[in-house]
GULUMZA-268925 format. One line per field, with one value per residue: residue number from 1; x, y, z of N, C-alpha, C in turn. Coordinates in steps of 0.05 Angstrom, whole numbers, plus 5000, padded with zeros to 4 digits. Example, Ala and Ser with C-alpha at 12.3 -4.5 7.8 and 13.67 -1.06 7.14 Angstrom:
2
k <- [1:2];
n_c1 <- [5264:5257];
n_c2 <- [4886:4955];
n_c3 <- [5156:5142];
ca_c1 <- [5246:5273];
ca_c2 <- [4910:4979];
ca_c3 <- [5156:5143];
c_c1 <- [5264:5258];
c_c2 <- [4934:5001];
c_c3 <- [5156:5157];
END
This chain:
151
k <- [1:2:3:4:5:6:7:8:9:10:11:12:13:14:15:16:17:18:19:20:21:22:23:24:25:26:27:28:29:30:31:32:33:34:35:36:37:38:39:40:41:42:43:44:45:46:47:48:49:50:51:52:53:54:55:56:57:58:59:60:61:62:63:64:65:66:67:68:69:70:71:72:73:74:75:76:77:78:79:80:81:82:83:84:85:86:87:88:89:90:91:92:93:94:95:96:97:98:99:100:101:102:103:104:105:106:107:108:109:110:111:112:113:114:115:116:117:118:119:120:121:122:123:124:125:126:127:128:129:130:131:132:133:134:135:136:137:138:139:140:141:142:143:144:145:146:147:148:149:150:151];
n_c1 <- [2807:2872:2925:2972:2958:2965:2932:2858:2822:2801:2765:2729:2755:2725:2675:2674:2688:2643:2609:2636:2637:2595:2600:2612:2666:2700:2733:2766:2784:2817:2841:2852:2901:2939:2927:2949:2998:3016:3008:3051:3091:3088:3092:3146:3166:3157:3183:3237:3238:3235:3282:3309:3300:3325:3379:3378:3371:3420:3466:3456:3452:3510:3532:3512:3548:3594:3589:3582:3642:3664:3645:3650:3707:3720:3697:3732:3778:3768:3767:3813:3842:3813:3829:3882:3889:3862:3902:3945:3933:3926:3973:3995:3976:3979:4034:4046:4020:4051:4096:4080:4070:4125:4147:4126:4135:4192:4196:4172:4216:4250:4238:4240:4298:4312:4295:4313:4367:4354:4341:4397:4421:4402:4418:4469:4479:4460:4497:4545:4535:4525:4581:4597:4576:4601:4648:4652:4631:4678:4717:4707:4705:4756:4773:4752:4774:4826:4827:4816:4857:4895:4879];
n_c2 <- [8341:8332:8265:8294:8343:8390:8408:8420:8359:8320:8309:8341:8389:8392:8402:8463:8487:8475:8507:8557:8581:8550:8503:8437:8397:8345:8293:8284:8334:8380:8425:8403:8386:8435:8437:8387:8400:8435:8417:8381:8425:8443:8414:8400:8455:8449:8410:8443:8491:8468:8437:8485:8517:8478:8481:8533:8528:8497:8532:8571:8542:8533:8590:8613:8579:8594:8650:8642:8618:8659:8710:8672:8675:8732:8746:8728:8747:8808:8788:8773:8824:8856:8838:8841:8903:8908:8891:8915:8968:8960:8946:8994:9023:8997:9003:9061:9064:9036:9065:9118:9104:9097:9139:9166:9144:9151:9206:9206:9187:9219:9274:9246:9242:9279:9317:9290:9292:9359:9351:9328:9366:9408:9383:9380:9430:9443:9415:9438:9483:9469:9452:9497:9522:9491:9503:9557:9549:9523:9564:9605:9577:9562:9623:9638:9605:9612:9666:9664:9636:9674:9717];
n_c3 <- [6658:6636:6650:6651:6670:6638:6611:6583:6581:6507:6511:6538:6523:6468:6497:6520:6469:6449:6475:6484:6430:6394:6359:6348:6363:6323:6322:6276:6264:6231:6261:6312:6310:6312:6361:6396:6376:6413:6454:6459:6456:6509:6545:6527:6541:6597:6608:6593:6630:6685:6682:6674:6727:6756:6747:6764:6818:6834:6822:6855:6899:6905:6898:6941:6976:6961:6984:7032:7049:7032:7070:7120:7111:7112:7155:7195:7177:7201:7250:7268:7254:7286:7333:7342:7339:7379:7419:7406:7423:7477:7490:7486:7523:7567:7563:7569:7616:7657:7644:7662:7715:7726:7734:7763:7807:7808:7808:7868:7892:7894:7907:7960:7968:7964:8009:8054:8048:8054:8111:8125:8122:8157:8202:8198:8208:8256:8288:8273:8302:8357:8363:8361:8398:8432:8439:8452:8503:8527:8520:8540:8597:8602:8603:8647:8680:8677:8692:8752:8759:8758:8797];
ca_c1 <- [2835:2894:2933:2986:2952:2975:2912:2831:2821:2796:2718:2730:2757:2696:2652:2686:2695:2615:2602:2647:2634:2565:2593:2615:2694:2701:2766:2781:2777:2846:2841:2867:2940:2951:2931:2966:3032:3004:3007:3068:3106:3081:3109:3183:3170:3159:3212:3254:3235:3247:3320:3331:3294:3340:3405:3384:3377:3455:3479:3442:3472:3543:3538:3514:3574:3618:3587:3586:3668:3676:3642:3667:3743:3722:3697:3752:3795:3759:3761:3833:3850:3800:3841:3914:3884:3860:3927:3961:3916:3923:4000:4005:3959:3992:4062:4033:4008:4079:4120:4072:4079:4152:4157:4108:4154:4218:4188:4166:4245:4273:4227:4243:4324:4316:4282:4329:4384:4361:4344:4414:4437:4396:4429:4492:4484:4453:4517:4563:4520:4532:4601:4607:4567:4616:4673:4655:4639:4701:4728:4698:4710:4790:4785:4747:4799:4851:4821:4811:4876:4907:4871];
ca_c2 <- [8347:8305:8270:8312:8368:8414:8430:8404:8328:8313:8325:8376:8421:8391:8422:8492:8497:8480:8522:8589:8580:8540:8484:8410:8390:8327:8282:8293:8365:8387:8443:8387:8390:8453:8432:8367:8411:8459:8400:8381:8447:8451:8396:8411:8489:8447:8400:8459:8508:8442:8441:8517:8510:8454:8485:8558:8518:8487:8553:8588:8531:8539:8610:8603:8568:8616:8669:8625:8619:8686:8712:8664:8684:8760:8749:8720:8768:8820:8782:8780:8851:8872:8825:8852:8927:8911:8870:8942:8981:8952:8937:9017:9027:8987:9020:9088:9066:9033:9097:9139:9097:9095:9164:9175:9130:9173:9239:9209:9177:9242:9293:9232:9248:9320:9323:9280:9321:9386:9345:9325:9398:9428:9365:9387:9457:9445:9407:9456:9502:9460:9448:9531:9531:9478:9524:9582:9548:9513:9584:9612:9555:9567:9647:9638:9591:9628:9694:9658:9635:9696:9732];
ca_c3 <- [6655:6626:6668:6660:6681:6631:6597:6581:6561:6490:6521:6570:6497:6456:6519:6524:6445:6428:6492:6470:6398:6384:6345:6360:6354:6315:6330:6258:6255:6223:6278:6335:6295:6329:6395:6394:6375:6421:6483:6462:6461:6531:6553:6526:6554:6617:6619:6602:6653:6709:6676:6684:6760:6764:6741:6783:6842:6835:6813:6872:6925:6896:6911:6972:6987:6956:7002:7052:7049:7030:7094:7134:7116:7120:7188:7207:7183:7213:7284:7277:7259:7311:7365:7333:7346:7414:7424:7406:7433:7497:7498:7479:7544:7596:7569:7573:7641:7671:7640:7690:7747:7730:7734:7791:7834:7807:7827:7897:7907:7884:7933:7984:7974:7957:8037:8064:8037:8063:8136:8135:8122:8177:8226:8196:8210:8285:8295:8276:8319:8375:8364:8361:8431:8460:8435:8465:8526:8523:8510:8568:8618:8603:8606:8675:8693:8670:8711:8776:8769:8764:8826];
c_c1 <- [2850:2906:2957:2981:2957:2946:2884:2843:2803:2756:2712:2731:2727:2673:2661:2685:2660:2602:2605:2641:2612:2574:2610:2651:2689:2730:2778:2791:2812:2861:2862:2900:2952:2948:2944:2992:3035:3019:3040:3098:3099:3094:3143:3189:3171:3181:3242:3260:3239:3280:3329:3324:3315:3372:3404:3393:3414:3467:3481:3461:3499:3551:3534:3536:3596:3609:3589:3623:3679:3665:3650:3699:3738:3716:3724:3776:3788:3762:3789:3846:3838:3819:3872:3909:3881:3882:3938:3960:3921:3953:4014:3994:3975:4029:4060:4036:4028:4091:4103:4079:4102:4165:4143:4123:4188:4218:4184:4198:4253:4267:4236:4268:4326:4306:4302:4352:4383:4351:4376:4429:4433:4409:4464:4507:4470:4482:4547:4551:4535:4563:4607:4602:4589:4642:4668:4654:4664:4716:4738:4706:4744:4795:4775:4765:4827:4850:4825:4846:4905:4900:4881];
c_c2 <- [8322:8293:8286:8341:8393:8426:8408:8373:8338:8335:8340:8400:8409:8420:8453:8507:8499:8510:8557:8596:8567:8516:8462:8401:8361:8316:8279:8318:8368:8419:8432:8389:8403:8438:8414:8378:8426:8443:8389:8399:8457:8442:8389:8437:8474:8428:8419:8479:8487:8446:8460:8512:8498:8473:8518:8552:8509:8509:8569:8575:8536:8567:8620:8598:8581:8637:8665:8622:8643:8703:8707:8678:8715:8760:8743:8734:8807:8816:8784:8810:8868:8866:8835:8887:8932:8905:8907:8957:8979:8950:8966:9035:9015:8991:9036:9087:9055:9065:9117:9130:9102:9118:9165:9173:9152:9197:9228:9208:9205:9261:9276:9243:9270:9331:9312:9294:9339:9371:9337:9345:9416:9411:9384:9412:9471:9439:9426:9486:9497:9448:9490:9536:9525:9498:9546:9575:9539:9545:9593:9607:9569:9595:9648:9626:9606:9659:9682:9653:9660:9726:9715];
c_c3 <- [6647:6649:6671:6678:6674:6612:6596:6566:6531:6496:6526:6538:6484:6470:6507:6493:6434:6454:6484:6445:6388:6362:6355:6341:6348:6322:6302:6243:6251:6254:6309:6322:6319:6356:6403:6401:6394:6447:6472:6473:6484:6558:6550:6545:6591:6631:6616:6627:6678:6703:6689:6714:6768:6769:6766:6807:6849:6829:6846:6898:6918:6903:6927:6990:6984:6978:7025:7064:7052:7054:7114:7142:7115:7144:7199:7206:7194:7237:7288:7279:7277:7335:7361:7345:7373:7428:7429:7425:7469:7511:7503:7512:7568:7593:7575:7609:7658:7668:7660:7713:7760:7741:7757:7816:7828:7819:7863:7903:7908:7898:7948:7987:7970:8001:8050:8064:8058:8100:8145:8140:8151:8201:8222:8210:8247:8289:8292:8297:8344:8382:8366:8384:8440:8450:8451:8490:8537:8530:8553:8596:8618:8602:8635:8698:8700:8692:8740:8782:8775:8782:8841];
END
Protein backbone atom coordinates (compact mmCIF):
# COMPACT_ATOMS: atom_id res chain seq x y z
CA UNK A 1 0.00 0.00 0.00
CA UNK A 2 0.91 3.75 -0.51
CA UNK A 3 1.34 5.69 2.21
CA UNK A 4 -1.59 7.38 1.68
CA UNK A 5 -3.58 4.54 1.78
CA UNK A 6 -5.66 5.30 -1.03
CA UNK A 7 -4.80 2.57 -3.25
CA UNK A 8 -1.82 -0.44 -4.27
CA UNK A 9 1.95 0.79 -4.40
CA UNK A 10 3.72 0.76 -7.77
CA UNK A 11 4.56 -3.33 -6.98
CA UNK A 12 1.60 -4.29 -5.19
CA UNK A 13 -0.37 -3.12 -9.04
CA UNK A 14 2.60 -4.85 -11.05
CA UNK A 15 1.59 -8.11 -8.72
CA UNK A 16 -2.28 -7.94 -9.09
CA UNK A 17 -2.04 -6.79 -12.89
CA UNK A 18 0.52 -9.86 -14.04
CA UNK A 19 -1.59 -11.91 -11.58
CA UNK A 20 -5.35 -10.93 -13.11
CA UNK A 21 -4.05 -10.55 -16.55
CA UNK A 22 -0.75 -12.75 -17.26
CA UNK A 23 1.50 -9.99 -18.22
CA UNK A 24 4.24 -7.73 -16.47
CA UNK A 25 3.51 -3.78 -15.97
CA UNK A 26 6.54 -1.81 -17.03
CA UNK A 27 7.04 1.77 -15.28
CA UNK A 28 6.85 3.06 -18.76
CA UNK A 29 3.74 1.52 -19.85
CA UNK A 30 1.61 4.59 -21.18
CA UNK A 31 -1.29 2.68 -19.22
CA UNK A 32 0.21 4.27 -15.64
CA UNK A 33 -1.12 7.96 -17.08
CA UNK A 34 -4.42 6.88 -16.15
CA UNK A 35 -3.62 5.61 -12.88
CA UNK A 36 -1.43 8.42 -11.87
CA UNK A 37 -4.61 10.81 -12.88
CA UNK A 38 -6.58 8.13 -11.41
CA UNK A 39 -4.51 8.64 -7.75
CA UNK A 40 -4.75 12.02 -8.06
CA UNK A 41 -8.49 12.45 -8.68
CA UNK A 42 -8.75 10.50 -5.51
CA UNK A 43 -7.02 12.54 -3.59
CA UNK A 44 -9.03 15.86 -4.56
CA UNK A 45 -12.49 13.52 -4.27
CA UNK A 46 -10.88 13.09 -0.83
CA UNK A 47 -9.91 16.32 0.22
CA UNK A 48 -13.28 17.30 -1.03
CA UNK A 49 -15.49 14.96 0.73
CA UNK A 50 -13.28 16.12 4.29
CA UNK A 51 -14.48 19.79 3.18
CA UNK A 52 -18.12 18.74 2.77
CA UNK A 53 -17.69 16.36 6.22
CA UNK A 54 -16.17 19.44 7.40
CA UNK A 55 -18.72 22.04 6.41
CA UNK A 56 -21.92 19.25 7.34
CA UNK A 57 -20.45 19.03 10.64
CA UNK A 58 -20.62 23.18 11.22
CA UNK A 59 -23.92 23.29 9.54
CA UNK A 60 -25.19 20.28 11.68
CA UNK A 61 -23.72 22.13 15.10
CA UNK A 62 -25.30 25.49 14.11
CA UNK A 63 -28.51 23.73 13.93
CA UNK A 64 -28.21 22.10 16.81
CA UNK A 65 -28.00 25.34 18.34
CA UNK A 66 -30.84 26.74 16.60
CA UNK A 67 -32.90 23.85 17.93
CA UNK A 68 -31.36 24.04 20.88
CA UNK A 69 -32.75 27.86 21.38
CA UNK A 70 -35.77 27.18 19.68
CA UNK A 71 -36.76 24.45 22.19
CA UNK A 72 -35.47 26.04 24.86
CA UNK A 73 -37.79 29.25 24.32
CA UNK A 74 -40.75 26.83 23.45
CA UNK A 75 -40.32 25.16 26.68
CA UNK A 76 -40.32 27.95 28.30
CA UNK A 77 -43.15 29.26 26.85
CA UNK A 78 -45.00 26.32 27.43
CA UNK A 79 -43.93 26.35 31.29
CA UNK A 80 -45.28 29.70 31.47
CA UNK A 81 -48.68 29.31 29.89
CA UNK A 82 -48.96 26.10 31.76
CA UNK A 83 -48.21 28.20 35.24
CA UNK A 84 -50.64 31.36 33.89
CA UNK A 85 -53.48 28.44 33.39
CA UNK A 86 -52.83 26.92 36.66
CA UNK A 87 -52.49 30.55 38.10
CA UNK A 88 -56.28 30.92 36.62
CA UNK A 89 -57.30 27.88 37.14
CA UNK A 90 -56.65 28.04 40.58
CA UNK A 91 -57.63 31.77 41.35
CA UNK A 92 -61.15 30.68 39.52
CA UNK A 93 -61.18 27.69 42.20
CA UNK A 94 -60.46 29.34 45.40
CA UNK A 95 -63.21 32.19 44.21
CA UNK A 96 -65.67 29.55 43.34
CA UNK A 97 -64.73 28.08 46.71
CA UNK A 98 -64.97 31.55 49.03
CA UNK A 99 -68.43 32.53 47.06
CA UNK A 100 -69.72 29.03 48.60
CA UNK A 101 -68.46 29.49 51.89
CA UNK A 102 -69.75 33.00 51.61
CA UNK A 103 -72.99 31.85 51.00
CA UNK A 104 -72.92 28.83 53.29
CA UNK A 105 -72.21 31.27 56.19
CA UNK A 106 -75.27 33.60 54.82
CA UNK A 107 -77.75 30.82 54.79
CA UNK A 108 -76.51 29.59 58.38
CA UNK A 109 -76.85 33.64 59.74
CA UNK A 110 -80.12 33.97 58.05
CA UNK A 111 -81.84 30.39 59.47
CA UNK A 112 -79.87 31.63 62.79
CA UNK A 113 -82.22 35.07 62.67
CA UNK A 114 -85.10 33.58 60.94
CA UNK A 115 -85.22 31.12 64.48
CA UNK A 116 -84.50 33.73 66.64
CA UNK A 117 -87.26 35.70 65.24
CA UNK A 118 -89.89 33.15 65.53
CA UNK A 119 -88.30 32.34 69.43
CA UNK A 120 -88.87 35.87 70.08
CA UNK A 121 -92.50 35.69 68.71
CA UNK A 122 -93.46 32.65 70.73
CA UNK A 123 -91.73 34.78 74.06
CA UNK A 124 -93.76 37.52 72.78
CA UNK A 125 -96.84 35.70 72.58
CA UNK A 126 -96.28 33.70 76.13
CA UNK A 127 -96.00 37.16 77.49
CA UNK A 128 -98.98 38.54 76.32
CA UNK A 129 -100.51 35.23 77.51
CA UNK A 130 -99.32 35.95 80.77
CA UNK A 131 -100.17 39.38 80.88
CA UNK A 132 -103.98 38.14 79.77
CA UNK A 133 -103.71 35.52 82.86
CA UNK A 134 -102.63 38.43 85.24
CA UNK A 135 -105.63 40.43 83.85
CA UNK A 136 -108.10 38.16 84.49
CA UNK A 137 -106.73 37.39 87.69
CA UNK A 138 -106.46 40.87 88.44
CA UNK A 139 -110.09 40.91 87.09
CA UNK A 140 -111.17 38.37 89.33
CA UNK A 141 -109.32 39.41 92.54
CA UNK A 142 -111.37 42.97 92.20
CA UNK A 143 -114.89 41.17 91.33
CA UNK A 144 -114.27 38.88 94.52
CA UNK A 145 -113.40 41.88 96.30
CA UNK A 146 -115.93 43.82 95.11
CA UNK A 147 -118.61 40.74 96.08
CA UNK A 148 -117.32 40.26 99.56
CA UNK A 149 -117.61 43.69 99.93
CA UNK A 150 -120.92 43.98 99.20
CA UNK A 151 -122.32 41.01 101.46
Amino acid sequence: MTEDNLGPSFEELQQIIAQKHGFYLSRDDPILVLYTMNEQLLHRNEAAVNQAIKNFTEVTEIEAMNWKKEISNTTKNLLETSLENHEKAWESYRSSSLSQVQQEITNYVNNHQKMQIKILKEYKFIGIMNMTASLFTLLAVLVWVGFVVVL
